[in-house]
C-alpha positions as CSV (number, residue, x, y, z in Angstrom):
1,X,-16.2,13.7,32.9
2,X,-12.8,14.3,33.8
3,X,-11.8,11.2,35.4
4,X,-13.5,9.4,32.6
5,X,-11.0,11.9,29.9
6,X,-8.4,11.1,32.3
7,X,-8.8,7.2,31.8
8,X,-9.5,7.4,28.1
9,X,-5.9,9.6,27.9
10,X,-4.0,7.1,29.2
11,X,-4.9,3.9,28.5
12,X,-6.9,3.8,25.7
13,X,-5.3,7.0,23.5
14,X,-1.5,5.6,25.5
15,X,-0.7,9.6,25.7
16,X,2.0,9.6,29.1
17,X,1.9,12.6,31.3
18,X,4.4,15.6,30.0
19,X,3.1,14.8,26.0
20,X,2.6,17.5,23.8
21,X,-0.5,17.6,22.4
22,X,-2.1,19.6,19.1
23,X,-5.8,19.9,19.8
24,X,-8.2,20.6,16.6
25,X,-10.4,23.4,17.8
26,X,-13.6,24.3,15.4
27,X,-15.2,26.6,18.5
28,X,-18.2,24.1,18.7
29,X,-18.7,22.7,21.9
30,X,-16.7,19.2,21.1
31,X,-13.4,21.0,21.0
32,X,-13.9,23.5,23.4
33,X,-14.9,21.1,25.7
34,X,-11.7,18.6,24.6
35,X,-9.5,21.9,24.8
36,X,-10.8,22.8,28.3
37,X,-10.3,19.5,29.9
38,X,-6.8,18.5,28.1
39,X,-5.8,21.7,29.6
40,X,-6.3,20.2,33.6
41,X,-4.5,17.2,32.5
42,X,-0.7,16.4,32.5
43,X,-0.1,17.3,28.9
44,X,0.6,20.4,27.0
45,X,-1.6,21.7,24.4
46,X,-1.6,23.7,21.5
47,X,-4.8,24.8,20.0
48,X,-4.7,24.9,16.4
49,X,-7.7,26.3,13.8
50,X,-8.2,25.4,10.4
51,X,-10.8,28.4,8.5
52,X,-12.4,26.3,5.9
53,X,-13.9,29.9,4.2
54,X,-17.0,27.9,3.3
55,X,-19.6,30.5,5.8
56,X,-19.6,34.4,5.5
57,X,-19.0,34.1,9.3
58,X,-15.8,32.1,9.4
59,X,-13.2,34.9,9.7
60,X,-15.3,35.9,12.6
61,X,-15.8,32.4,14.3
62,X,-12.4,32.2,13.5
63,X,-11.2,35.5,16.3
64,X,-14.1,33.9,18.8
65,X,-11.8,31.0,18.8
66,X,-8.3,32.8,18.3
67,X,-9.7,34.7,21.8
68,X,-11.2,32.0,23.7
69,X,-7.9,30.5,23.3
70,X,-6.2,33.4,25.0
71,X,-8.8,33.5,27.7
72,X,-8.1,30.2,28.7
73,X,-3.8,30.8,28.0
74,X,-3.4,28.0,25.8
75,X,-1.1,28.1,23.0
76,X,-2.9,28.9,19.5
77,X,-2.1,28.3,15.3
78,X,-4.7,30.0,12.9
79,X,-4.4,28.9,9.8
80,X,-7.3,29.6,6.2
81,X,-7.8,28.0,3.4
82,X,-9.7,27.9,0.4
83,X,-11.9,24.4,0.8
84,X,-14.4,24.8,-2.1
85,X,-11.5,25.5,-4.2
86,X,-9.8,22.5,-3.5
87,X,-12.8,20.6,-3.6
88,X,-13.0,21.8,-7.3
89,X,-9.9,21.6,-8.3
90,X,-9.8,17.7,-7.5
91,X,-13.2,16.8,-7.7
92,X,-14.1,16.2,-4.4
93,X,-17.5,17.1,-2.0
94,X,-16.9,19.7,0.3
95,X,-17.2,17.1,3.0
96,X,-14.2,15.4,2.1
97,X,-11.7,18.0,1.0
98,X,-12.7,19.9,4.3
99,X,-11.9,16.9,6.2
100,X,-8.7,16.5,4.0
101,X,-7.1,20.3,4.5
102,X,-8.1,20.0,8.0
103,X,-5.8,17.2,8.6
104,X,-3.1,18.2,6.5
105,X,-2.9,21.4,8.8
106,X,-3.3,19.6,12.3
107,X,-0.4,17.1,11.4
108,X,2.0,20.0,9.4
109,X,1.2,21.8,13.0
110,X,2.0,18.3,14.6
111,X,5.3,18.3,12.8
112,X,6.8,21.6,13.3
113,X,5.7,21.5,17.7
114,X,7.4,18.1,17.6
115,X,3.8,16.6,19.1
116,X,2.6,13.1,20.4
117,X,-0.5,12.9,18.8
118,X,-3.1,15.4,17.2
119,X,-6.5,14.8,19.8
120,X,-9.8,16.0,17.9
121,X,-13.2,16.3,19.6
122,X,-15.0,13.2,18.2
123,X,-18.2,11.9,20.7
124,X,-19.7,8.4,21.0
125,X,-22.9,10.4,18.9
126,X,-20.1,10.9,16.0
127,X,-18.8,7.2,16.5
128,X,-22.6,5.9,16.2
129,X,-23.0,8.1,13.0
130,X,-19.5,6.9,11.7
131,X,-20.9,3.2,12.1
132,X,-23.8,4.1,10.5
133,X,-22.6,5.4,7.1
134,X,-20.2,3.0,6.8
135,X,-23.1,0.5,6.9
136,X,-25.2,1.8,4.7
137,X,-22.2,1.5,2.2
138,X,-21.2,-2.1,3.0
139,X,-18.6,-2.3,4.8
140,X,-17.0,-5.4,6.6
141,X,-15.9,-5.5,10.2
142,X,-13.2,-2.9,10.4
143,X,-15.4,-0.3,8.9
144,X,-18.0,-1.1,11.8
145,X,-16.0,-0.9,14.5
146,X,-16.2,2.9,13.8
147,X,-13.3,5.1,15.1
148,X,-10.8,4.4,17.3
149,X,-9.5,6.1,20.9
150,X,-6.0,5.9,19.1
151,X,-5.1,5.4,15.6
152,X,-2.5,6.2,13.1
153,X,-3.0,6.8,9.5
154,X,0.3,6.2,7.2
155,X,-1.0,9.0,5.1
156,X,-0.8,11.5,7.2
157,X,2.4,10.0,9.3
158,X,3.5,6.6,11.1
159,X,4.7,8.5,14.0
160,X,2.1,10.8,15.1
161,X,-1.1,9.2,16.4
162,X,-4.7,10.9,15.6
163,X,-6.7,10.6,19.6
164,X,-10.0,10.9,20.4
165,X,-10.2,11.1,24.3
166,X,-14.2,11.8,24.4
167,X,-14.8,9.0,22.0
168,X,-17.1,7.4,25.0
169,X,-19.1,10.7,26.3
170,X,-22.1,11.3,24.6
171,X,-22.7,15.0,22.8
172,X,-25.6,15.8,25.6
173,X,-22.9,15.7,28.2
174,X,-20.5,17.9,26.0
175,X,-23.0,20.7,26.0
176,X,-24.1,20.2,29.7
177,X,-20.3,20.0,31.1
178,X,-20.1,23.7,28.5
179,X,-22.9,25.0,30.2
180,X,-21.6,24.2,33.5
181,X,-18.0,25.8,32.9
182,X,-19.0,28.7,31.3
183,X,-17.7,28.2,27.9
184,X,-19.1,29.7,25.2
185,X,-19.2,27.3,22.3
186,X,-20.0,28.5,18.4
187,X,-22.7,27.0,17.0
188,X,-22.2,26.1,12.9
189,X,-25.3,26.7,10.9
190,X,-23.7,24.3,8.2
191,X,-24.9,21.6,11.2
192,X,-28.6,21.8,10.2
193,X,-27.9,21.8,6.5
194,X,-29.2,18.1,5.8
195,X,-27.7,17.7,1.9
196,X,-24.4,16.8,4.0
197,X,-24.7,13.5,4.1
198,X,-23.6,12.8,7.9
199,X,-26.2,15.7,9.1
200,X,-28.8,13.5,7.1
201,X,-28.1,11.0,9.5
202,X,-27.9,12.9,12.2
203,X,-31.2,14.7,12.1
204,X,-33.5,12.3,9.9
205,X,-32.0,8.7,10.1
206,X,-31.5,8.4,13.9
207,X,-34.3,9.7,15.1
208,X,-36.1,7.5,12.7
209,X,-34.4,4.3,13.9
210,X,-34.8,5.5,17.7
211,X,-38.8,5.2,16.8
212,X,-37.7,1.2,16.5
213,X,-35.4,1.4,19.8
214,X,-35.0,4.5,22.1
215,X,-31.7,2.9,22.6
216,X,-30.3,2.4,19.2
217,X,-27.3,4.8,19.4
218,X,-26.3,3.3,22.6
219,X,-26.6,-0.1,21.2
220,X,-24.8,0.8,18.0
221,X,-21.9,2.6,19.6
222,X,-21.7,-0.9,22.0
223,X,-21.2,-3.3,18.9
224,X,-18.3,-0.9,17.3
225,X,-16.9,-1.2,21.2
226,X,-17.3,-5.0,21.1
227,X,-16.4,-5.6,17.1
228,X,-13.1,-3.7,17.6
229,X,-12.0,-6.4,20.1
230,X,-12.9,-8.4,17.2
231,X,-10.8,-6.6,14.8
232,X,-8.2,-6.6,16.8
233,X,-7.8,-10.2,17.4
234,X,-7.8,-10.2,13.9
235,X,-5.5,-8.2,12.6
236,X,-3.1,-9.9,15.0
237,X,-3.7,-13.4,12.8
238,X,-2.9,-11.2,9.4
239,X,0.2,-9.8,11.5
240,X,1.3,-13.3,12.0
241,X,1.2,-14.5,8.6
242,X,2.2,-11.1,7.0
243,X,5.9,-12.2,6.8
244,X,5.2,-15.5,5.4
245,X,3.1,-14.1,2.7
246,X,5.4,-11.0,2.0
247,X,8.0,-11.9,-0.6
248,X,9.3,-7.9,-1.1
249,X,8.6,-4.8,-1.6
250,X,9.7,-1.5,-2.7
251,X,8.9,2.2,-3.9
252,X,5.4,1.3,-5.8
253,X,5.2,-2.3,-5.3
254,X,4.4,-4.7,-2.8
255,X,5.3,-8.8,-4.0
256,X,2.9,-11.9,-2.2
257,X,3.7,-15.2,-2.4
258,X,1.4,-17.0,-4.1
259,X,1.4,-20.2,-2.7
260,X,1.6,-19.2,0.7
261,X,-1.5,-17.1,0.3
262,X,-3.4,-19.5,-1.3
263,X,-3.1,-21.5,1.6
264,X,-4.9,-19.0,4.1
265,X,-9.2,-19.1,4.2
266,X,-10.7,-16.8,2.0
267,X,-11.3,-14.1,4.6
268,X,-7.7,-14.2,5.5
269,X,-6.7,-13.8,2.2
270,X,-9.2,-10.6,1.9
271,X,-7.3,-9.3,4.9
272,X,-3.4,-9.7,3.6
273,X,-4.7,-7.7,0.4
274,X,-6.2,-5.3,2.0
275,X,-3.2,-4.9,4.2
276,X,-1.1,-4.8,0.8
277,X,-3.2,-1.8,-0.8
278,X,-2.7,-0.1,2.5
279,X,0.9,-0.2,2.2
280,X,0.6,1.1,-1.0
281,X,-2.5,3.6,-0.9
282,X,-2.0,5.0,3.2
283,X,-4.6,7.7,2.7
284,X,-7.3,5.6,0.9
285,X,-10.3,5.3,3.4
286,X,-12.4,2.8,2.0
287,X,-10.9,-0.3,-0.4
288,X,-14.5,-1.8,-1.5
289,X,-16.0,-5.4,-1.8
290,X,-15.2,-5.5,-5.3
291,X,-11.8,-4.9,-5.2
292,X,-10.5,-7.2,-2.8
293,X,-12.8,-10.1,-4.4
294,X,-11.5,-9.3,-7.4
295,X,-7.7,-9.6,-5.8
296,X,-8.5,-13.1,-4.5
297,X,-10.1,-14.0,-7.7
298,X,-6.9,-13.2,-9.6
299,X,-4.6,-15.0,-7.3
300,X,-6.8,-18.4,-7.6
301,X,-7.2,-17.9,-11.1
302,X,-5.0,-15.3,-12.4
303,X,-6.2,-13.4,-16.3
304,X,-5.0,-14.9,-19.5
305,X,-2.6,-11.6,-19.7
306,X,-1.3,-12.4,-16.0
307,X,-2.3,-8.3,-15.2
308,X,-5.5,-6.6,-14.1
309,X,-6.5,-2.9,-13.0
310,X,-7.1,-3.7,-9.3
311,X,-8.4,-0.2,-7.7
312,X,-6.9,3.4,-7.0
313,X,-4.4,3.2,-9.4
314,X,-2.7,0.0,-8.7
315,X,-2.1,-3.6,-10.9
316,X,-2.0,-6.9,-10.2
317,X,0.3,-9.1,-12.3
318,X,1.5,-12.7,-11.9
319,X,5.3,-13.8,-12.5
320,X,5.9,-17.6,-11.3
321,X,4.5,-18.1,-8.1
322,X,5.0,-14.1,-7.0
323,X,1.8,-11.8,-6.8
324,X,2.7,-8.2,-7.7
325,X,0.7,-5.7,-6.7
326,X,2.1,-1.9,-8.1
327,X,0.9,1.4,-8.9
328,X,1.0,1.5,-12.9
329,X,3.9,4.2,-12.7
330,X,6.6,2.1,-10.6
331,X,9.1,1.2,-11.9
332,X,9.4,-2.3,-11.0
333,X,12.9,-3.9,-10.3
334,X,14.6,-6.5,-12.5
335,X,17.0,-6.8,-9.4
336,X,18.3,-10.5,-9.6
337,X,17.8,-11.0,-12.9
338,X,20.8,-11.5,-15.6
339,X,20.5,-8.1,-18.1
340,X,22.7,-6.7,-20.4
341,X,22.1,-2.7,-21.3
342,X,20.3,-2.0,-24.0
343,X,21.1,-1.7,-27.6
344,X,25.0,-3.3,-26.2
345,X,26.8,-5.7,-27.9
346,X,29.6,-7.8,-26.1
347,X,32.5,-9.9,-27.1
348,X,32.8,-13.5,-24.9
349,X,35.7,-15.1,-25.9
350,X,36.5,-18.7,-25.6
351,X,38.4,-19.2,-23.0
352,X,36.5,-16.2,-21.6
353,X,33.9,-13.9,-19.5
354,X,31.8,-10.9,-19.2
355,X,30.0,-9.6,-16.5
356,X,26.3,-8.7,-16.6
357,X,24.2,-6.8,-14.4
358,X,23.2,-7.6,-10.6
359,X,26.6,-9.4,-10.2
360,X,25.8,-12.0,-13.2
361,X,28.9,-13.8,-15.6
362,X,28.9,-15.4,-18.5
363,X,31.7,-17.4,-18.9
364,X,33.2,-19.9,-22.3
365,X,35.9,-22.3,-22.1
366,X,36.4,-25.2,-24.2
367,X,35.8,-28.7,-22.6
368,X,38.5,-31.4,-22.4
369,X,35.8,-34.3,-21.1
370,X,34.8,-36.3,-24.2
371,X,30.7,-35.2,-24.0
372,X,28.3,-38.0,-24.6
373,X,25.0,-38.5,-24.2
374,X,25.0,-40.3,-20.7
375,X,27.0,-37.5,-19.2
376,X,24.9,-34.6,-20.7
377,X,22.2,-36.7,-19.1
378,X,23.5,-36.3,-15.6
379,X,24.0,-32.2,-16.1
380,X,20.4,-31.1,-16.8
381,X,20.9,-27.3,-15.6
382,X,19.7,-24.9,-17.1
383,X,22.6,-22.5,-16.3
384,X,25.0,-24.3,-18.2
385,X,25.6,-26.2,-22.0
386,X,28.1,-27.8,-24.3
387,X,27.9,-26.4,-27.9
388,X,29.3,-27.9,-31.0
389,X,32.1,-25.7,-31.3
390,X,32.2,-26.1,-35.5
391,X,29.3,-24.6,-35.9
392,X,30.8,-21.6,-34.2
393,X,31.9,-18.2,-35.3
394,X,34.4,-16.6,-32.8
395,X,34.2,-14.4,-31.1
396,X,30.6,-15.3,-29.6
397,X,28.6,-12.1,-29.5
398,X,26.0,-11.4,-26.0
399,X,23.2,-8.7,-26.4
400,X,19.9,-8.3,-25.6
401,X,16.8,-9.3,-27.9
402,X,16.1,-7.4,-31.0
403,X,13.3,-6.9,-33.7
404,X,12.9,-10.3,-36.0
405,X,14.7,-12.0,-33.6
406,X,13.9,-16.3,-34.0
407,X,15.1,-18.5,-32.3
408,X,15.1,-22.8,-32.6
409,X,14.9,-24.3,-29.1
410,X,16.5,-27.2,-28.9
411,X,14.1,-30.2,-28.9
412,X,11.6,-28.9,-32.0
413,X,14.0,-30.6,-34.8
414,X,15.1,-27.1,-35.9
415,X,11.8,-25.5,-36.8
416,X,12.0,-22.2,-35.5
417,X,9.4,-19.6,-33.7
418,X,9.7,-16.0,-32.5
419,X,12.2,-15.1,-29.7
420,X,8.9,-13.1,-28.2
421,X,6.8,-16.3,-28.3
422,X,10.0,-18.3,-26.7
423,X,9.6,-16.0,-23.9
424,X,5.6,-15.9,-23.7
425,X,5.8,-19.9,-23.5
426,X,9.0,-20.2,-21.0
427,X,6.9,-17.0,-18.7
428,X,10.0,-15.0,-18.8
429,X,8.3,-11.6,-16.6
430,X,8.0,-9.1,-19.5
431,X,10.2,-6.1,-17.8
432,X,13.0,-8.8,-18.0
433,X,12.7,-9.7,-21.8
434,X,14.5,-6.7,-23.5
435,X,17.6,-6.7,-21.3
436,X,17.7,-10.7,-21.4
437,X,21.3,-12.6,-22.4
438,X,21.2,-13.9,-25.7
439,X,24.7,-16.0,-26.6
440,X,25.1,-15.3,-30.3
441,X,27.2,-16.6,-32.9
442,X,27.0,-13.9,-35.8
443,X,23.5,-13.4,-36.2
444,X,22.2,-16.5,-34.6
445,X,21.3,-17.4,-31.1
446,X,23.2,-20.4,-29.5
447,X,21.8,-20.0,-26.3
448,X,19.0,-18.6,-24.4
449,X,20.9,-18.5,-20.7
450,X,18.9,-20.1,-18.3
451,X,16.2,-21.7,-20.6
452,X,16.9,-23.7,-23.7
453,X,20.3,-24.3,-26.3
454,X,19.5,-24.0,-30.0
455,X,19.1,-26.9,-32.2
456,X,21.4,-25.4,-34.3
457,X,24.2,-26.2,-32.0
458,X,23.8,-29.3,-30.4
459,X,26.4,-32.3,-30.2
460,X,26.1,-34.6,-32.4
461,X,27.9,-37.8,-33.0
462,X,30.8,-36.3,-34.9
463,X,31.5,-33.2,-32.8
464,X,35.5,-33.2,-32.8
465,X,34.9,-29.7,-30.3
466,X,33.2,-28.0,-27.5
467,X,32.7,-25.4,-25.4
468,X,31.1,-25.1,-22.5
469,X,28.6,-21.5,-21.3
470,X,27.8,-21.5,-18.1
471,X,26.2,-18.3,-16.5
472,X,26.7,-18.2,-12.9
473,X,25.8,-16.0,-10.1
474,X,29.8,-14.1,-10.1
475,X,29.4,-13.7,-5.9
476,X,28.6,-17.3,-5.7
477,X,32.1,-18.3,-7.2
């Protein structure tokens, strides 16, 4: 069994000899064996115990462990905490907040002995249990490839790798090697206690299926082996086209390109979002069926309000061609976007400029070309106009959008509609609406910067003056 950890250490958890190592101990004979044969390896362990205060025996499991520790002159952290509290508190089962304080200890420990990796005692009997409840809840491939040798969960950290070096020896030879070293192993009565979900499986289920095929777990924990090739093979595709399909991302916010993603097959497409949520939600164990359908969905066919409550807190919106997918408190970014502050009022003379935010300028200066329509033809850009210059009042005013505001886009013979409903129809993002440019004389709105002039203040065959706006990027000029 020790060649076999020895092997397992190095290539499959990549630990290198010298590594420092913090070693989750419970007492049972998993981590006592783990603990006993990481200590006649090249590595240096630290044994660290979580009491979960869930048995009336804990605090004295807890000194069986604190003085096998000592016997064998390893290293050893003691920590308690109050698990059915927390479980309470946040509405979780015992299960689960056990497992999550547990973790949060190992990898504070981790932090503070500047470790490698955090090894925990899991067997190929916990890896075919693993499997098993993540079928019975319908899960896709990565789910049934089980646990890994070596793994690292962003919510706990993206440096320190979670091990499990006796991920291939079965629990029957962890209690014989015990036996045969003379360890003395606690035994937790909370094992037999079958309303925990994984000891259901454990003593009812596999047994039940082992009627079918003496050889089921061994056959299970085989297809995990053989499906995590799979997986990785896989995730090396979704690496590949990550970067194409990534447009940005930030504190609470992750942006997809639309197009690009469409272009993938549908189970690549599942894969990118799931790799988005997980940049998003580190911690969350299982994104289900519905959610990611519901993600590929949207991006074929995105709601008539271009926003929909994905899962675990986060949104999907639509803007152009961009996919955003955000928690609902981030604060997206209107970086690259002209704004002016709000409730701000500016002065653009003519000849004249302002600057706006994100390295934006407006500039006005009367034009000396004689303007007709031929050569407004040939300057269709949105980022520039020529205004009748008599229908003016100086100085033109810029500010953002207002209550009542209307505007009359140039090509609707003067009728006007509301500014809002401009913006709805042009698909201006709605963050950037408030803080958008608006070119004013007095009251009126001359020009909506980058989208439309008004009818108000076209040319027209006796214009004797004009100016020209132009809004430019100011670090392009």
């Amino acid at each position: 069994m020790l060649e076999i950890a020895r092997e397992t250490l190095t290539n499959a958890c990549q630990i290198e000899p010298g590594a420092r190592l913090i070693v989750g101990i419970s007492g049972g004979p998993d981590s006592l064996c783990l603990l006993h044969l990481l200590q006649q390896l090249d590595v240096q362990v630290i044994a660290a115990h979580l009491n979960h205060q869930l048995r009336p025996e804990a605090g004295r499991d807890a000194i069986q462990v604190a003085e096998t520790a000592a016997k064998l002159a390893v290293e050893f952290v003691l920590e308690e905490t109050d698990v059915r509290g927390y479980a309470e508190a946040n509405g979780k089962s015992l299960e689960e907040a056990a497992r999550e304080k547990r973790y949060d200890f190992l990898y504070r420990i981790a932090r503070e002995q500047n470790a490698h990796a955090v090894a925990v005692g899991h067997t190929a009997d916990d890896q075919v249990e693993t499997v098993l409840m993540h079928l019975l809840r319908g899960s896709g491939l990565a789910g049934l490839t089980g646990m890994q040798p070596r793994s690292i969960n962003a919510g706990w950290s993206r440096e320190i790798a979670l091990i499990r070096p006796l991920l291939s020896i079965w629990r029957a030879e962890v209690e014989a090697y015990c036996q045969e070293n003379q360890l003395d192993p606690l035994f937790d009565q909370s094992n037999l206690d079958t309303t925990f979900y994984r000891n259901r499986l454990r003593r009812e289920l596999i047994p039940y299926l082992e009627g079918y095929n003496p050889q089921v777990k061994r056959l299970l924990w085989q297809m995990a082996d053989t499906l995590a090739g799979d997986e990785a093979a896989i995730d090396a595709v979704v690496a590949a086209h990550w970067p194409e399909c990534l447009a940005d991302q930030g504190a609470g916010w992750v942006v997809l390109r639309r197009k690009v993603l469409m272009g993938l097959q549908v189970g690549l497409q599942r894969r990118v979002w799931r790799k988005a949520i997980a940049q998003l939600r580190p911690g969350l164990r299982d994104i289900d069926y519905a959610a990611i359908r519901r993600a590929v969905a949207f991006g074929q066919s995105p709601s008539q309000t271009n926003q929909i409550d994905l899962v675990a807190g986060l949104r999907l919106l639509i803007e152009d061609d961009m996919l955003w997918l955000a928690a609902w408190e981030a604060d997206l970014p209107t970086v690259g976007w002209p704004q002016v502050e709000a409730g701000q009022t500016y002065q653009l003379p003519i000849p004249g400029e302002i600057e706006l935010d994100d390295g934006w300028m407006l500039q006005a200066d009367w034009e000396t070309a004689p303007m007709t329509a031929d050569t407004l033809a040939d300057h269709q850009d949105p980022y520039q106009v020529w205004v009748d210059a008599g229908n003016l009042a100086t100085p033109l005013l810029v500010r953002g959008r207002v209550a009542g505001d209307r505007f009359a886009p140039l090509g609707m013979d003067g009728h006007t509609l509301k500014l809002a409903d401009f913006f709805i129809n042009e698909k201006l993002p709605q963050r950037a609406r408030a803080g958008w440019p608006l070119v004013c004389s007095g009251s009126e709105i001359v020009w909506v910067p980058g989208f439309r002039l008004s009818h108000c203040f076209r040319l027209q065959g006796g214009t004797e003056e004009v100016v020209r706006l132009c809004l430019i990027k100011a670090e392009a000029h």
